[in-house]
MARLUMMI-971770 format. One record per atom (N, C-alpha, C, O, CB): x, y, z. Coordinates in steps of 0.1 Angstrom, whole numbers, plus 5000, padded with zeros to 4 digits. Glycine has a CB too. Example, Ala and Ser with C-alpha at 12.3 -4.5 7.8 and 13.67 -1.06 7.14 Angstrom:
2
513249435078 512349555078 513249675078 514249675085 511349555090 512849785071 513749895071 512950005079 513450115080 514149945057 
% end
This chain:
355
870672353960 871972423956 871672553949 870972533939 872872323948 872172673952 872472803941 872772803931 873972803928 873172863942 871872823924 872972853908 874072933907 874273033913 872272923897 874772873898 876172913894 875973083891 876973153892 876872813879 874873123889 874473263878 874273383891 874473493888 872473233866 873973353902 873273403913 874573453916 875373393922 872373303923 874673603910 875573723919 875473773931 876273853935 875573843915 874573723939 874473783952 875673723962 875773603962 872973743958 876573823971 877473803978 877373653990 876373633997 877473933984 878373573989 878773453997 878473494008 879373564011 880073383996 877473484020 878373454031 878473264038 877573174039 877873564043 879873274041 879773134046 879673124060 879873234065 880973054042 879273014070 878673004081 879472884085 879172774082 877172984079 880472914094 881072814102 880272754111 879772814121 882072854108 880072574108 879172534117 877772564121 877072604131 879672524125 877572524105 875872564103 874972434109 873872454113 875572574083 875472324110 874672224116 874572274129 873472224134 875172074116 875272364142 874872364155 873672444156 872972464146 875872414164 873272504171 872372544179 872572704169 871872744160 872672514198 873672784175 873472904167 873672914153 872872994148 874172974170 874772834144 874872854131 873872824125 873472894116 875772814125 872972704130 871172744123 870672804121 870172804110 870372734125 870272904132 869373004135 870773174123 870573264116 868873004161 871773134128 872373254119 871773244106 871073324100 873973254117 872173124101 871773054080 870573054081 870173084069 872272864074 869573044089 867973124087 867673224082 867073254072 867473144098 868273304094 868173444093 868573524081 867973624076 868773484103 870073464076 870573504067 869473444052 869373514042 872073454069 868973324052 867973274041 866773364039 866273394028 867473134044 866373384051 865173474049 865573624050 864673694052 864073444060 866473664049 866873814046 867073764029 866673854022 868573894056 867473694025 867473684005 868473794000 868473813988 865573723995 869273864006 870473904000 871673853998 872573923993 870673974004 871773694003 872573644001 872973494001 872473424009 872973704007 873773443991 873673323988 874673284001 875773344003 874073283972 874173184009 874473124022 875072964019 874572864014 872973124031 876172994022 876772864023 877372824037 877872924042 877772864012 877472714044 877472674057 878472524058 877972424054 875872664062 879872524065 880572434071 879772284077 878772264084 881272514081 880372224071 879772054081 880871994081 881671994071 878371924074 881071924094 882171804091 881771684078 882571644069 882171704106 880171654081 880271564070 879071564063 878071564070 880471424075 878971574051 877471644042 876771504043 875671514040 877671724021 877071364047 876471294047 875671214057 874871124055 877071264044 875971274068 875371284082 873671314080 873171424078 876171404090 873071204082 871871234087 871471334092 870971434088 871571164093 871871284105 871571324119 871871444122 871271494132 872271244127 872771514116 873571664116 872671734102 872371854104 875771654112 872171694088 871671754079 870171744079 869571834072 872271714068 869671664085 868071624082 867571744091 866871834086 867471434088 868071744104 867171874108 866971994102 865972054100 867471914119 868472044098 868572144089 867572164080 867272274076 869572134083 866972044073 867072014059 864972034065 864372054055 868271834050 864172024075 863272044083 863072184087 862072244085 863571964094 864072234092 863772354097 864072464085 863472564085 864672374110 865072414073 864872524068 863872554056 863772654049 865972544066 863172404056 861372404047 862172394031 863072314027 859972624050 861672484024 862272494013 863472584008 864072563998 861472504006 863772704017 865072734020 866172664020 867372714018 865072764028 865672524022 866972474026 867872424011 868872364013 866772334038 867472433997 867772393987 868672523984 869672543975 866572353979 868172603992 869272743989 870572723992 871472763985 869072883998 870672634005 872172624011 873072574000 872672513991 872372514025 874372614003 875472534000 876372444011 877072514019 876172623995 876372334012 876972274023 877972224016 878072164005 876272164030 879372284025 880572214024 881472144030 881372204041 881072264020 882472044033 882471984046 883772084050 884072184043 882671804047 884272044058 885472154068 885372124081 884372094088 885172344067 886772124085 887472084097 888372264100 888972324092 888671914094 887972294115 888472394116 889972384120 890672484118 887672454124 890572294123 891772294127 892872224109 894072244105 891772174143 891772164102 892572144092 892472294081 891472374082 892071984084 893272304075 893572454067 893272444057 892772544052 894672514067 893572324050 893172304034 891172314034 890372374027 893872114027 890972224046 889772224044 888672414044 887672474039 889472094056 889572444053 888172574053 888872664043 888172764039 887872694072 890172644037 890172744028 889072704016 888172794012 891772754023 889072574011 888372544001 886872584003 886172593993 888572413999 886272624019 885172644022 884972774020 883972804013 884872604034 885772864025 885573024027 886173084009 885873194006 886973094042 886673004001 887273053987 885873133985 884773073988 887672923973 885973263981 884673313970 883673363978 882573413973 883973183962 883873373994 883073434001 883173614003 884173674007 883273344013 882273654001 882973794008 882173844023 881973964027 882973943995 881773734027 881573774046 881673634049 881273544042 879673854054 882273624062 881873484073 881373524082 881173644083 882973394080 880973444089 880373434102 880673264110 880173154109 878673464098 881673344119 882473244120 881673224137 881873274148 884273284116 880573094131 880073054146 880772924155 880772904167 878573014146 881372854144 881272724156 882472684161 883472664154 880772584150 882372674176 883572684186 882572634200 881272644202 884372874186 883372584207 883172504217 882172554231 882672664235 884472464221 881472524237 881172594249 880872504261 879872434259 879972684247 881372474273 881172314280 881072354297 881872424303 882872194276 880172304302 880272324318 881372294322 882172384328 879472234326 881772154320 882472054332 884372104326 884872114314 881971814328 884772134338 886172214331 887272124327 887272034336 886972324342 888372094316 888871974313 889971974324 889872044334 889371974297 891071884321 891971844334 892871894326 893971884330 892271694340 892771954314 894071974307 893472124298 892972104287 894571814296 893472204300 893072324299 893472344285 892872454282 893772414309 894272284273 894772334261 893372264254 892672314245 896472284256 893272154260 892272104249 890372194247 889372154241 892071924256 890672324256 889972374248 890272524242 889672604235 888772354253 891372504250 892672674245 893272654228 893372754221 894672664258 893472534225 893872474214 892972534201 893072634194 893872324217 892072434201 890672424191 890672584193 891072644183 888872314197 890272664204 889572794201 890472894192 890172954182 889272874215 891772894199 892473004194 893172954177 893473034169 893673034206 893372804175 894272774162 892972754152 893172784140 895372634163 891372704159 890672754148 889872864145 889072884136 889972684145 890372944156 890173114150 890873154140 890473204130 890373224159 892873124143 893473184132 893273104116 893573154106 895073194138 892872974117 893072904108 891572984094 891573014082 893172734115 890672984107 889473044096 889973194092 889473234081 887773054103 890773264099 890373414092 892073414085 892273514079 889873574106 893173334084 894273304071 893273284061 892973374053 895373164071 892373154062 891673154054 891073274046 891173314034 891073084059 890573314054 889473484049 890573614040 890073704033 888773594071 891873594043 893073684041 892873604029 892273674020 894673704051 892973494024 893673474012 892773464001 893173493990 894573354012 891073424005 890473474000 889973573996 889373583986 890173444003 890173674004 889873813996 888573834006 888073944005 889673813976 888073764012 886873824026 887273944025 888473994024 887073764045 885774024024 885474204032 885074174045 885674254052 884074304024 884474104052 883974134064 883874024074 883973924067 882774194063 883773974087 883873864093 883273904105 883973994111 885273804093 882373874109 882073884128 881873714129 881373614123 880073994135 882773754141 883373624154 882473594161 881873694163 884373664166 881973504167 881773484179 882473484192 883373414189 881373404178 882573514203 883173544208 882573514223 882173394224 883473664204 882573584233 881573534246 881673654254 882373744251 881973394255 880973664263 880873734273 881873714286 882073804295 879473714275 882573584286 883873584300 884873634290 885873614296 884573394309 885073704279 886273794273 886473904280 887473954284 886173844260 884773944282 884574094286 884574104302 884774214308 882974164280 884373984309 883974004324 884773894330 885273804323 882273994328 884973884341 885473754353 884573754364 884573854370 886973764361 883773654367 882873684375 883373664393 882573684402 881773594369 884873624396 885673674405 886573764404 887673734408 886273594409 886473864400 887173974398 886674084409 885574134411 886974024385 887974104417 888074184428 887974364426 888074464434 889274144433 887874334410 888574494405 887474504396 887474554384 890274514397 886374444404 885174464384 884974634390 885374694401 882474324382 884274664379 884074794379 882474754381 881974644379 884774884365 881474884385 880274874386 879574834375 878474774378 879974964390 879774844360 879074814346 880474764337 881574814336 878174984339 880074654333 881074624320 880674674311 879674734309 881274494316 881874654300 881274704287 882174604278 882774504282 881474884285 882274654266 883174634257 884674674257 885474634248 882674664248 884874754265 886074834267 887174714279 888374704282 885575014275 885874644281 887274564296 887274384290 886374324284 886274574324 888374354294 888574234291 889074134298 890174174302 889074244284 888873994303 889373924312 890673914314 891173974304 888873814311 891473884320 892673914326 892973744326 892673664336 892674014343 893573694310 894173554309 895273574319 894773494327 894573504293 896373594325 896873594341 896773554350 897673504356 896873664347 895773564355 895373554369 895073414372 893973384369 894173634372 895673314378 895673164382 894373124381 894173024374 896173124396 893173184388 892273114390 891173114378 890173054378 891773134402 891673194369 890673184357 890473044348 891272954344 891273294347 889073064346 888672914340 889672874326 890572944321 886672914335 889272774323 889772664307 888872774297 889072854288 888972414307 887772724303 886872794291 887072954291 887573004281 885172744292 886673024301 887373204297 888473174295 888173154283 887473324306 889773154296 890573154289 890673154273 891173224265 890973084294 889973014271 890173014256 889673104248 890173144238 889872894250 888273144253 887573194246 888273324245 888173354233 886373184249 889073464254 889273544259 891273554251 891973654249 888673514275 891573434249 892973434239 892173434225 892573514216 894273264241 891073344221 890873314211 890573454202 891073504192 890073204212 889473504211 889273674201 890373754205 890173864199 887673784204 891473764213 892873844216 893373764203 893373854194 893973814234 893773654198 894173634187 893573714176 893973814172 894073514185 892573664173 891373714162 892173904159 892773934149 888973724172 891974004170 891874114168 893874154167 894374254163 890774184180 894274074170 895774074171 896074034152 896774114145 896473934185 895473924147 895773874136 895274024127 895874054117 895073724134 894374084130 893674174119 894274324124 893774424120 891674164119 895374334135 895874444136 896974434125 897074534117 896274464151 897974314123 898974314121 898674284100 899574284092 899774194132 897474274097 897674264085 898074384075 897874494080 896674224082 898574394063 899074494057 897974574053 896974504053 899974464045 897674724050 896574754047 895674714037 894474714037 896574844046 896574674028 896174624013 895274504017 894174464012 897674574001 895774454026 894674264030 893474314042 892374244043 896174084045 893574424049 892874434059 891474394060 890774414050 893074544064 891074324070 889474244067 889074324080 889674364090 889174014069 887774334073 886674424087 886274314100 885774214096 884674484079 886474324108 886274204120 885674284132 886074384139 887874134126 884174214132 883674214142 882874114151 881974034146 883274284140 883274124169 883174004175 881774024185 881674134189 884673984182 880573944190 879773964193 879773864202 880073754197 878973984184 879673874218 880273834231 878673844238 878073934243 881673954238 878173714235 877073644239 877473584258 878573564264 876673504225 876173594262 876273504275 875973434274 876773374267 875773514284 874973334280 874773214282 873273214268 872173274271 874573174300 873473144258 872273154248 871073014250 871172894250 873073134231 870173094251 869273004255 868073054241 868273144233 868873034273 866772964241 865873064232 865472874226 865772774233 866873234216 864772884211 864372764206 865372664198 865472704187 863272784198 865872594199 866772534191 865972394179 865172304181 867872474204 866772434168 866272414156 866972214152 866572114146 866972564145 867872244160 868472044156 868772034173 868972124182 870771994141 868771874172 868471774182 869971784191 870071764203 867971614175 870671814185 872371804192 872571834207 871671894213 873371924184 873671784213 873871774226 874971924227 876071934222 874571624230 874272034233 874672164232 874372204249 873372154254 873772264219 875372294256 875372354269 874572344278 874372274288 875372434268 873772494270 872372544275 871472434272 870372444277 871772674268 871472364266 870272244265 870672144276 869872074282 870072154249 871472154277 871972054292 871372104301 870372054304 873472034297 871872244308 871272284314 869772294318 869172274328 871572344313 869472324306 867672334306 867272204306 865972214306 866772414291 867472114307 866971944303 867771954321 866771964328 867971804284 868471954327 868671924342 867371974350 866571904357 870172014347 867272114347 865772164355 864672084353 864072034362 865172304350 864472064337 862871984333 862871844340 861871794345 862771934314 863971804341 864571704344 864771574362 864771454365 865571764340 864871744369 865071764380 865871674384 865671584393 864071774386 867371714374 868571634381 869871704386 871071684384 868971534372 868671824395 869671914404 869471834418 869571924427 869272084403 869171704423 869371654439 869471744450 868771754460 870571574440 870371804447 871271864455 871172054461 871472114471 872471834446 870572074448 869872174449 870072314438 870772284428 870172204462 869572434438 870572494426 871772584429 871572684436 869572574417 872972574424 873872664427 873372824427 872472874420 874972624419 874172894436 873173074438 874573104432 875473164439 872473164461 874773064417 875273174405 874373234399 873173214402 876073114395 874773314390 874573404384 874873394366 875873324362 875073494391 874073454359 874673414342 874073534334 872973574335 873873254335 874773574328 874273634317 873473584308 873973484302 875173664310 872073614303 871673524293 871173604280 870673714283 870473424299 871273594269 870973614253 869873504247 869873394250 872673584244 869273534241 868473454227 869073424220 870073484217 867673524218 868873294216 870073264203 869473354185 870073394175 869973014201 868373364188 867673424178 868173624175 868273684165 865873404185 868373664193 869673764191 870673774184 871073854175 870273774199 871373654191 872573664186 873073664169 873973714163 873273564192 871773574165 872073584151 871573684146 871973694135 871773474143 870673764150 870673894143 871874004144 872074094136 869573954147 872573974156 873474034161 874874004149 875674084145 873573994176 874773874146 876073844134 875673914118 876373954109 876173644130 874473904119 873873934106 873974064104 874274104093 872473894104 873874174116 873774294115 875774344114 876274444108 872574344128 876274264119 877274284119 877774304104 877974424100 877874184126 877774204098 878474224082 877474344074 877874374063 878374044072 876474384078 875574434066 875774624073 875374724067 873374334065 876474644084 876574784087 877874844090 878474804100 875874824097 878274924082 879574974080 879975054099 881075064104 879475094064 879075094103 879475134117 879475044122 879775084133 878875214124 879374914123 879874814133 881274794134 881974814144 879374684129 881674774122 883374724123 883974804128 883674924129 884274714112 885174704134 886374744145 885274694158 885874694169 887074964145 884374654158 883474684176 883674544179 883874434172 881374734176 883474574193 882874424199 881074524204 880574634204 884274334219 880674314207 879274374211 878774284223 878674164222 877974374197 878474334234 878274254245 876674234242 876074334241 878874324261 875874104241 875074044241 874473954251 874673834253 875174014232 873574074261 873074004268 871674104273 871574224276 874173964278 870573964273 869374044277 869374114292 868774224292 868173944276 869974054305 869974014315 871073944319 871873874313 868973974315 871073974332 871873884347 870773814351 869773864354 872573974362 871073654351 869673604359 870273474365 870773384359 868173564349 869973514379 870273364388 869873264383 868873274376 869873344401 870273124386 870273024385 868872954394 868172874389 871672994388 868573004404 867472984409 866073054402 864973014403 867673014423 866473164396 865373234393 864973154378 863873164373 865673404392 865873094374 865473024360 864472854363 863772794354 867272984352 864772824377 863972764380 862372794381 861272724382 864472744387 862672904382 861072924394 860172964377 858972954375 861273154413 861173004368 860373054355 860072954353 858972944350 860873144344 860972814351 860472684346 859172634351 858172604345 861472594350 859572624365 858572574372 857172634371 856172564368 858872584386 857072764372 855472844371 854772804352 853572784349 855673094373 855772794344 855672754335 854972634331 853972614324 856572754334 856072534341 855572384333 855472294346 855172174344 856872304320 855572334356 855072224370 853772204366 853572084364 855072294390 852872274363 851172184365 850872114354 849672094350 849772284367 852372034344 852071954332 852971814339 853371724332 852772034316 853271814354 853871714360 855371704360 856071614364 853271614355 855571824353 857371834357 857871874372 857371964379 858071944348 858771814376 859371824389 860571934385 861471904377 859971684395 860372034390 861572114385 861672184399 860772234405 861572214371 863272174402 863872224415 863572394415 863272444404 865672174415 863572454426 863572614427 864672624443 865072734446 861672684429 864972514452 865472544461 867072564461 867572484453 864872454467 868172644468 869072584467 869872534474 869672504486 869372614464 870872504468 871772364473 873272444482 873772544481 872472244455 873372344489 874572384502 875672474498 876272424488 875572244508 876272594501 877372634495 878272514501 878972434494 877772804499 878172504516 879672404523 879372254517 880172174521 879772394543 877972204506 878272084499 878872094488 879571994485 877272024496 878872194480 879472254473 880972264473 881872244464 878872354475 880972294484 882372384484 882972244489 884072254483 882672544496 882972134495 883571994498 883271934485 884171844484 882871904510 882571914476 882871854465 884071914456 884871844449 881671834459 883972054459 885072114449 886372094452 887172164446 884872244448 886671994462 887971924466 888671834455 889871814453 887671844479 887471764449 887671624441 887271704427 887671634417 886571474445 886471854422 885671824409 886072014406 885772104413 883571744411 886672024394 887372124389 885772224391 885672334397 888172084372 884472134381 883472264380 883072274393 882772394396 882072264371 882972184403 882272254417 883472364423 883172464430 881872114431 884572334419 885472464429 885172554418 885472664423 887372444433 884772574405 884472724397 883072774403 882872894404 884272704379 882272674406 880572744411 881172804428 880572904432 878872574412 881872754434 882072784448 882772944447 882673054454 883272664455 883272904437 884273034435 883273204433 883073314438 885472994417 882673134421 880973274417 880273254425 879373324423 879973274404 880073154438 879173194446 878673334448 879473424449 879573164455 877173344448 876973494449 877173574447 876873674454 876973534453 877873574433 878573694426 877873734418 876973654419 879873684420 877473834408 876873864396 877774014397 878474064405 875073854396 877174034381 878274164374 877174214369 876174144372 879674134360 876974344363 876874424353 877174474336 878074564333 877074474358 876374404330 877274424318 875674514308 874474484309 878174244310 876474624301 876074654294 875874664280 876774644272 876174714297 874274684278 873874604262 873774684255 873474664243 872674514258 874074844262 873674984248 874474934235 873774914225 874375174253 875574934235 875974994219 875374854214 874674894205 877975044212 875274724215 874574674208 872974724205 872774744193 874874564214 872074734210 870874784207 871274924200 870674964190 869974784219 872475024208 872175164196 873275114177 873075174166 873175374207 873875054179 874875004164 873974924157 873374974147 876274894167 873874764165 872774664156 871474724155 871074754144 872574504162 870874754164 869374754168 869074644173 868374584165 868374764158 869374584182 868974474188 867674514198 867574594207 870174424195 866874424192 865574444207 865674284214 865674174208 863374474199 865874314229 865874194237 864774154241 863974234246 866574184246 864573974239 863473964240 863273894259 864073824265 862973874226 861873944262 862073874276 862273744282 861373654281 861173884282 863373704289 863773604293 862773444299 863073334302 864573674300 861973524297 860273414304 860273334294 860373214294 858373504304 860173444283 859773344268 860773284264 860573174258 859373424255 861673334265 862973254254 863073124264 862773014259 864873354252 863273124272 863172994282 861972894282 862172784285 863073044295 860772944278 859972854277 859772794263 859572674259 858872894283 859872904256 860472814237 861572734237 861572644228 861072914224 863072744247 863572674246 863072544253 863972464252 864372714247 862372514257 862272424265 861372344258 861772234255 861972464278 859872394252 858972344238 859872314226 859272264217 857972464232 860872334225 861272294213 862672184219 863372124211 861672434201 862772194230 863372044238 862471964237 862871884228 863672044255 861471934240 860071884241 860271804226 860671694224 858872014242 859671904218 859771854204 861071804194 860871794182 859271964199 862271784198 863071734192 863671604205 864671534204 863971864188 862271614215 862571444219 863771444231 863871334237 863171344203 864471554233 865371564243 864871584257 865671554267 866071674239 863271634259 862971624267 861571544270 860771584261 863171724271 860971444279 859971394282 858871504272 859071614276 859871364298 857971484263 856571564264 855571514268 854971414264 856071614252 855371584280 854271594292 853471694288 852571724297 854671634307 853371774275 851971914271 851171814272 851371694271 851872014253 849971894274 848071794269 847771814253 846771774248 846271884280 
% end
């Protein structure tokens, strides 16, 4: 715990136990300009604090853990009191699309507004969002333009747009809507950082996206074959420099920042797996699978009619103003993939077959 005496500026860390708010409350520990305090549902949780409490060595006596529920209001105000930056990471990200589209429209957008009331009444100077990369792009979009940027935004309208771009894509339209309309006297600096698909080493054992994904390849419980989509992919080790840099530079605010190293198929993430780690006895798929099996399951199953739909699509999105604003250097997608996958290994999520 921090001493009471320690003037150095709060920032608090929504959902410091996940995959990114770890690696953010790292980053932020070993930068030492700031006393780091980080959201949990429950400070008593093993299983959610012990890794933390591992990865962050003796850092981790620095944290402040407090518990908070994003949808309850009492709770994150009591969390964010006294802060003057958030970094507001934790919010949902899920393959399989729900049957009821609010349940993840809900959580995104009421605990965006609920954390940054919070931040207004507190007296917060600065806040970067998390946000995603389907805000900025639709990967059926008839009208993409040749390069995205930060300037274009998904089109919540259009019928066939997913649960998850949606939410995510109302949730920061809320966010920048809530900090248009504040009086000048309250106004909070807000900036949102629109990651792709984050992949890289993960620090606790938790059941998170991209680790699904990457544990299907190691796994080789693609049967069927690999879908020929396409993804944006980021470091998670980016991204949190990307939040960090956010609050500490006065030219960031007002920005979004599209964060992505790369477009990289779905098959090509195989073939990196495979050259990787096939001659340690992993079976990992590189072939792919039927569009017309595909496209007949997507009769009965919401995510096969979204993969049918990006069939063979990929976009263009551009990463300048993030590398010329933050300084972001991207690291190559070979590596981050194969650390994520060693540190699957090592937190037991995946078979270890190393010698």
């Amino acid at each position: 715990m921090v001493e009471s005496g320690d003037s150095r500026p709060i920032v608090t860390v929504t959902g410091i136990s996940g995959y990114v708010g770890s690696h953010v409350a790292l980053r932020l520990l070993k930068d030492g300009s700031y006393r780091v305090r980080g959201t949990v549902r429950n400070k008593n949780n093993a299983e959610k604090i012990d890794p933390l409490r591992l990865a962050f060595g003796e850092l981790f006596g620095q944290v402040e853990l407090v518990e908070a529920d994003l949808l309850d209001a009492a709770s994150m105000q009591r969390a964010i009191d006294g802060s003057t930056y958030v970094i507001h990471v934790a919010s949902p990200f899920v393959i399989e699309a729900p049957k009821d589209p609010m349940v993840l429209i809900r959580p995104a957008v009421e605990g965006t507004k609920s954390v940054l009331q919070a931040c207004k009444k507190a007296g917060v100077r600065r806040v970067s969002l998390t946000s995603s990369c389907v805000a900025i792009y639709e990967m059926n979009d008839a009208d993409a333009p040749d390069v995205f940027d930060e300037s274009h935004w998904s089109n919540v309208d259009k019928p066939r747009i997913g649960a998850y771009e949606k939410s995510k894509t109302l949730a920061e339209m809320a966010a920048w809507s809530f900090i248009e309309d504040l009086p000048d006297d309250d106004k909070i600096e807000l900036t949102t950082v629109n990651p792709g698909l984050i992949v890289g080493p993960t620090m606790v054992p938790g059941d998170f996206t991209s680790g699904r994904i990457l544990s299907m390849f190691m796994n080789n419980q693609l049967p069927g074959g690999i879908p020929r989509i396409a993804m944006s992919i980021v470091d998670v080790r980016e991204v949190a420099e990307a939040h960090v840099q956010c609050i500490k530079r006065d030219e960031a605010q007002g920005k979004r920042f599209a964060l992505v190293s790369r477009m990289l198929w779905m098959q090509e993430i195989g073939r990196t797996l495979h050259g990787q780690f096939a001659h340690m006895g992993y079976s990992i798929p590189t072939g792919l699978a039927s569009y017309c099996l595909v496209r007949t399951i997507g009769c009965c199953r919401a995510d096969a009619r979204n993969i049918a739909a990006n069939w063979g699509k990929e976009v263009n999105v551009s990463n300048k103003r993030s590398k010329e604003v933050l300084g972001i250097n991207y690291r190559p997608t070979e590596d981050s993939l194969r650390e994520m996958a060693e540190s699957l290994m090592d937190k037991g999520i995946i078979r270890d077959r190393r010698p």
